[in-house]
matplotlib code that plots the C-alpha trace (Angstrom):
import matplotlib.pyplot as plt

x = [5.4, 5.2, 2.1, 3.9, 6.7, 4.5, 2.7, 5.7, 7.6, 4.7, 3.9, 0.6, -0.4, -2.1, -5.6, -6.5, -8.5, -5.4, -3.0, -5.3, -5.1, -1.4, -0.8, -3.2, -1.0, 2.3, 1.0, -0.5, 3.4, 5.0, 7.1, 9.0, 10.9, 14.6, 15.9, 17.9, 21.3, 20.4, 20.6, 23.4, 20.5, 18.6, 15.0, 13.4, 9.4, 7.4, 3.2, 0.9, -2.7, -1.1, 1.8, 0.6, 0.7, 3.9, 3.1, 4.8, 7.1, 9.0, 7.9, 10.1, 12.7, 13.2, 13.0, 15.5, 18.0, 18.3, 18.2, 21.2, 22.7, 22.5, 23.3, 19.5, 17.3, 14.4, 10.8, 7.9, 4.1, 0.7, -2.0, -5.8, -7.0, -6.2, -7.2, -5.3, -3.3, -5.0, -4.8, -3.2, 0.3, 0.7, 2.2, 4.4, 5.9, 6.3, 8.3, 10.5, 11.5, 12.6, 14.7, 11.6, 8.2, 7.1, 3.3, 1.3, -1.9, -3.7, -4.4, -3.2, -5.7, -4.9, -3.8, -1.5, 0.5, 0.3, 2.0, 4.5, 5.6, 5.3, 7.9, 10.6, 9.4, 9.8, 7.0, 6.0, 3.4, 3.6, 0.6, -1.7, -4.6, -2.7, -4.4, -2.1, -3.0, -0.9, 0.8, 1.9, 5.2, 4.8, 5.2, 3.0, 3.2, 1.8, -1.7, -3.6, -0.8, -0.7, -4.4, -3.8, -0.9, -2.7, -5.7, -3.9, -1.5, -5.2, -6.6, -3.7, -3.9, -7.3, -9.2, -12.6, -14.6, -12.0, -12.8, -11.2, -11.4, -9.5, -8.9, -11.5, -13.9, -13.5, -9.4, -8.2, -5.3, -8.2, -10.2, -7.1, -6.6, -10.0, -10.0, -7.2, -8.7, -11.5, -9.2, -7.8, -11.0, -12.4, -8.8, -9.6, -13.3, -14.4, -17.5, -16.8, -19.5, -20.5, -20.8, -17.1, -16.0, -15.3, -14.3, -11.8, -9.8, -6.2, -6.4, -6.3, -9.5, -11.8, -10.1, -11.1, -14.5, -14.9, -13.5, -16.1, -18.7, -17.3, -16.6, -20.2, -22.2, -21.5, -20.7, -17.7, -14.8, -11.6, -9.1, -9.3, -7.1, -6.8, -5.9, -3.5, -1.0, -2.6, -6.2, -4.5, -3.5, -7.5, -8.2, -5.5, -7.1, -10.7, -9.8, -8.7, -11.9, -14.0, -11.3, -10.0, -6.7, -4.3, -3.4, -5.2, -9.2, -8.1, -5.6, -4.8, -2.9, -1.9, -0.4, 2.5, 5.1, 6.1, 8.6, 5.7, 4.6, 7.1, 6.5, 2.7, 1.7, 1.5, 4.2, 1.9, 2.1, 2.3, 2.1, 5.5, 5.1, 8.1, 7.1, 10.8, 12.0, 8.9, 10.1, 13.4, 12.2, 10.3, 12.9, 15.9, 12.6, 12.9, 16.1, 16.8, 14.3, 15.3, 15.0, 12.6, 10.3, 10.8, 7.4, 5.1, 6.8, 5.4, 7.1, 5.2, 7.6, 6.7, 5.1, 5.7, 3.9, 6.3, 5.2, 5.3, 2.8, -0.3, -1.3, -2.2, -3.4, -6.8, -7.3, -10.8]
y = [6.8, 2.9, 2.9, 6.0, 3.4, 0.6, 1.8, 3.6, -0.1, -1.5, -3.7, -5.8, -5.0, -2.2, -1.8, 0.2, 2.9, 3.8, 3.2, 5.8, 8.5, 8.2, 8.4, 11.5, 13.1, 12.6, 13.7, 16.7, 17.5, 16.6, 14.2, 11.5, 9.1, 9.1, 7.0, 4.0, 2.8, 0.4, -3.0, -5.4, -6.9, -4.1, -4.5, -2.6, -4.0, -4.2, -4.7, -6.2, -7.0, -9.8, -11.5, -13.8, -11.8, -10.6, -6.7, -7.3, -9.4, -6.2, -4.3, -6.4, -6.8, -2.8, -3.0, -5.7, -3.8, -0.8, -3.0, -4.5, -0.9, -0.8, -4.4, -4.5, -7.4, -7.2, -8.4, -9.7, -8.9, -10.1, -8.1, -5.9, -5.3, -3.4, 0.1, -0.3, -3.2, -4.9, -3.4, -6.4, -6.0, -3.0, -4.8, -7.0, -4.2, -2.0, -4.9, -5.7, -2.2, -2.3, 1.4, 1.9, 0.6, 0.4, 0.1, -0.7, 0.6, 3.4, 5.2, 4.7, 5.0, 7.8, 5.5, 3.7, 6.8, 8.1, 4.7, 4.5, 8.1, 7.9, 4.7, 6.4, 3.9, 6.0, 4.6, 5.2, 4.4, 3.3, 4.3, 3.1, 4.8, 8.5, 10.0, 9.9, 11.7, 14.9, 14.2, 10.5, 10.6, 8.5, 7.0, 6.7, 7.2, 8.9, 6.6, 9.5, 9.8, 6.2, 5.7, 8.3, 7.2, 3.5, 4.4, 7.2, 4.4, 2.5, 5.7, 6.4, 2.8, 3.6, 2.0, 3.9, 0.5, 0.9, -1.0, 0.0, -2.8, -0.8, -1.7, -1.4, 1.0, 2.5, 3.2, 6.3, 4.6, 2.7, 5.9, 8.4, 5.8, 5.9, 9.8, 9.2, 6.9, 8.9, 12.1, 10.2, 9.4, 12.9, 13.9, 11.4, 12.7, 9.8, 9.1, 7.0, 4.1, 3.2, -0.6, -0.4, 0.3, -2.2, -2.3, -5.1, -6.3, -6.1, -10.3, -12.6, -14.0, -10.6, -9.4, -13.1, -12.5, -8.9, -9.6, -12.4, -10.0, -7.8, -9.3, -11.1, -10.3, -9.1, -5.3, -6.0, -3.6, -4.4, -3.2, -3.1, -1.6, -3.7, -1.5, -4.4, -6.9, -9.5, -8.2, -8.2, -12.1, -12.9, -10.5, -12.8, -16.4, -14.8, -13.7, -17.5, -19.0, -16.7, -17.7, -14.3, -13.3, -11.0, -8.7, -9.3, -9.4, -8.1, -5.3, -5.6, -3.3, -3.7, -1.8, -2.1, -4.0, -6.6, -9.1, -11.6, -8.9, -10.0, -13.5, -13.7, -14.7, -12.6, -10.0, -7.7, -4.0, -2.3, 0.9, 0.6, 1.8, 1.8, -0.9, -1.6, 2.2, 3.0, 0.4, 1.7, 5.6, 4.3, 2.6, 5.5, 7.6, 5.7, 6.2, 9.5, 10.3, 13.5, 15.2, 18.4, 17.4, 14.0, 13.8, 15.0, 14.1, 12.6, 11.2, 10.4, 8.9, 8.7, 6.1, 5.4, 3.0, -0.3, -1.7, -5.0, -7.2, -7.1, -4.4, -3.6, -0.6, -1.5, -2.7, -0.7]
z = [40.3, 39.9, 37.5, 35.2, 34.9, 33.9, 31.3, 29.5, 30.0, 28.1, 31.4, 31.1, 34.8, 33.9, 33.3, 30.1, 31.3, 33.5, 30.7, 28.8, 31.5, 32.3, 28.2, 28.1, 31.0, 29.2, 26.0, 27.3, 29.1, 25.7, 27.7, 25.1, 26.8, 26.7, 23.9, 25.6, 23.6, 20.6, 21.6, 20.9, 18.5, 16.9, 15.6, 12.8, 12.9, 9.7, 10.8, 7.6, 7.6, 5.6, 4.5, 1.6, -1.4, -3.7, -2.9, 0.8, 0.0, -1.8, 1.6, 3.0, 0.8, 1.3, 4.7, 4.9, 2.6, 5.0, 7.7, 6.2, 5.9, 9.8, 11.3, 12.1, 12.2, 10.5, 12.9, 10.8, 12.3, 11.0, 12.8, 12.2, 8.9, 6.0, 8.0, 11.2, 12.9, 16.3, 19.7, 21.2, 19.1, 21.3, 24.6, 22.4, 20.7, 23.5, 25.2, 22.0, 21.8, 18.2, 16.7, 14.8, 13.0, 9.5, 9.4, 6.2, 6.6, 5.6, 9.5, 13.2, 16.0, 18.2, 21.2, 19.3, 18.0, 21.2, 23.2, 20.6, 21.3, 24.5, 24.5, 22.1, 19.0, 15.4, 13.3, 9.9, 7.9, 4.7, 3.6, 1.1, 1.0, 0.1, 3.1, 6.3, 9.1, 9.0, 12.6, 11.0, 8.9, 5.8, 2.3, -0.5, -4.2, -7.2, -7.2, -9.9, -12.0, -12.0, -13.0, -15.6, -17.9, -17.7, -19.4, -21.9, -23.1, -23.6, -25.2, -27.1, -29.0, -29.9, -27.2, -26.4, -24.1, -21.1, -18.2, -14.6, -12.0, -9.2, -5.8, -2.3, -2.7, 0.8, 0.0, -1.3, -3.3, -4.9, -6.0, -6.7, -9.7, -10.7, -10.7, -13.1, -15.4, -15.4, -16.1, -18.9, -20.3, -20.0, -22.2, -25.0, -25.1, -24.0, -21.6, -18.4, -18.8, -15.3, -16.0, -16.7, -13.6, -11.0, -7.2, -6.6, -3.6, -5.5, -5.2, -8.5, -7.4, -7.2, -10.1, -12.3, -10.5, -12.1, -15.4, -15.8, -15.2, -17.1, -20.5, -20.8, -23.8, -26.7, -25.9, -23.9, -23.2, -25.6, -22.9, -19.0, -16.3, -13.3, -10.3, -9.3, -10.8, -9.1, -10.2, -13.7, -13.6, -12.8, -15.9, -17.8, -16.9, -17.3, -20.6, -21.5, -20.3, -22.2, -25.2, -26.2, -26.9, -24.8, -26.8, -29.6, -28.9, -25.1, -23.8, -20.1, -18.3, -14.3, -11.6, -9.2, -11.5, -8.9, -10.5, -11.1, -13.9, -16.4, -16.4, -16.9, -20.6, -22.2, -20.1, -18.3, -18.8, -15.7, -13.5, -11.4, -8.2, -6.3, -3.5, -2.7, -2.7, -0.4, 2.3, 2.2, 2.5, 5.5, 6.9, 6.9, 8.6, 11.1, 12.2, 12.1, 14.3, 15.1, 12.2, 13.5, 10.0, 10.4, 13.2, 10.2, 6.6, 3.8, 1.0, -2.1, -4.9, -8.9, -10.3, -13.7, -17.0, -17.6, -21.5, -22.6, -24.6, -22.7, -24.8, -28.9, -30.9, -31.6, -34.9, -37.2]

ax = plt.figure().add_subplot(projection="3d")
ax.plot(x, y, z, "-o")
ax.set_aspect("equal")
plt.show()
């Protein structure tokens, strides 16, 4: 069967509706492939959307440490969007063969889950939208509790204008900390005012963009939650062009704690959510594979508020 052994060798040769009817025949026979010895050189593959910001740099830092643990070597990929990585880093990883995959997105088309299986690659998702498909083993972390214990430290200084720029509108991460600002509102008796809430794209510049917007006029909030660190540093430099004060005339508060937190001016508060421990969950995942609850498993770790002088009771 020439073409069966082509398309689980990841060969090229193949045309795609084939590959998809040889897949669908070896999924519906439950066959797995037989796991070959680890190479003299073994891989563990991380896949991003992107590679520029801070955020995956601690992905990789806990990928790299288990890695480490296991005389792995660690293969960076760039591919898709922030939903699912690009078809065409299929072949290539089929051919590398790595002991496993760590992707960072929030889904995995069925084909892809299927040739991966079908080749004997472990892959998990870190995932961050907090809604993994329940045949996908994954990652995540506490995004609600998160949202909530930003804005009660807010509340609980006496802040009632609370502003929430959170992250893409079409992410669950993004509205799980919503629903927990807006939980933590609710607690304080407070009403959520629409115009204080935001959609952002966890960069510096959409959260600057949204700040600017949101402290025009006289009836701005006195404290916003940025659904980002990064988001948080565009609230910081907005803040200075509008010439308030943080803490003083404005409280910010961010989320993820990457180390960049603590040397912002002034040192940001912070929602820590445990990037680096994520990565390294994901990573042991992969390679005990069989595990019988391994195929299906999600992990979601604590996240946890991080103070430091971003934030003030408000004064009167």
């Amino acid at each position: 069967m020439p073409t069966v052994s082509k398309v689980l060798n990841g060969r090229s040769d193949v045309s795609r509706a084939t590959r998809a009817k040889v897949e669908k025949l070896l999924d519906l026979h439950g066959y797995r492939r037989r796991v070959q010895p680890a190479a003299r050189y073994p891989l563990i593959e991380i896949v991003f959307h992107e590679l520029e910001s801070v955020w995956a740099m601690e992905l990789i830092r806990g990928v790299e440490n288990v890695a480490k643990e296991n005389r792995a070597t660690v293969v960076l990929t760039e591919s898709g969007t922030r939903h699912t990585p690009d078809p065409d880093w299929l072949p290539g990883v089929l051919q590398r063969r790595p002991l496993g995959v760590v992707l960072v997105f929030s889904s995995l088309p069925e084909d892809i889950k299927r040739q991966l299986r079908a080749a004997a690659i472990p892959f998990v998702v870190i995932d961050p939208a907090g809604d993994p498909d329940p045949d996908v083993p994954s990652v995540g972390s506490a995004n609600w509790a998160g949202g909530l214990a930003a804005t009660r430290h807010l509340t609980e200084r006496g802040h009632r204008r609370i502003a929430i720029i959170t992250g893409p509108g079409d992410m669950l991460c993004s509205l799980a900390r919503l629903d927990g600002y807006r939980s933590a509102m609710a607690m304080a008796g407070l009403e959520v005012d629409p115009r204080l809430t935001c959609f952002g794209d966890f960069h510096v510049q959409g959260g600057f963009e949204q700040a600017m917007k949101l402290l025009e006029g006289p009836d701005r909030p006195t404290a916003i939650f940025a659904g980002s660190d990064l988001q948080a540093l565009g609230v910081l430099e907005a803040a200075r062009v509008k010439g308030l004060r943080v803490p003083e005339d404005l409280s910010v508060v961010g989320y993820d704690d990457v180390p960049l937190a603590q040397w912002s001016s002034p040192p940001l508060t912070t929602v820590h959510q445990p990037l680096r421990h994520m990565a390294e969950e994901a990573s042991r995942m992969l390679l005990r594979p069989d595990d019988p609850g391994a195929s299906a498993q999600r992990i979601e770790l604590a996240t946890h508020l991080v103070v430091r002088q971003s934030t003030a009771v408000l004064e009167g």
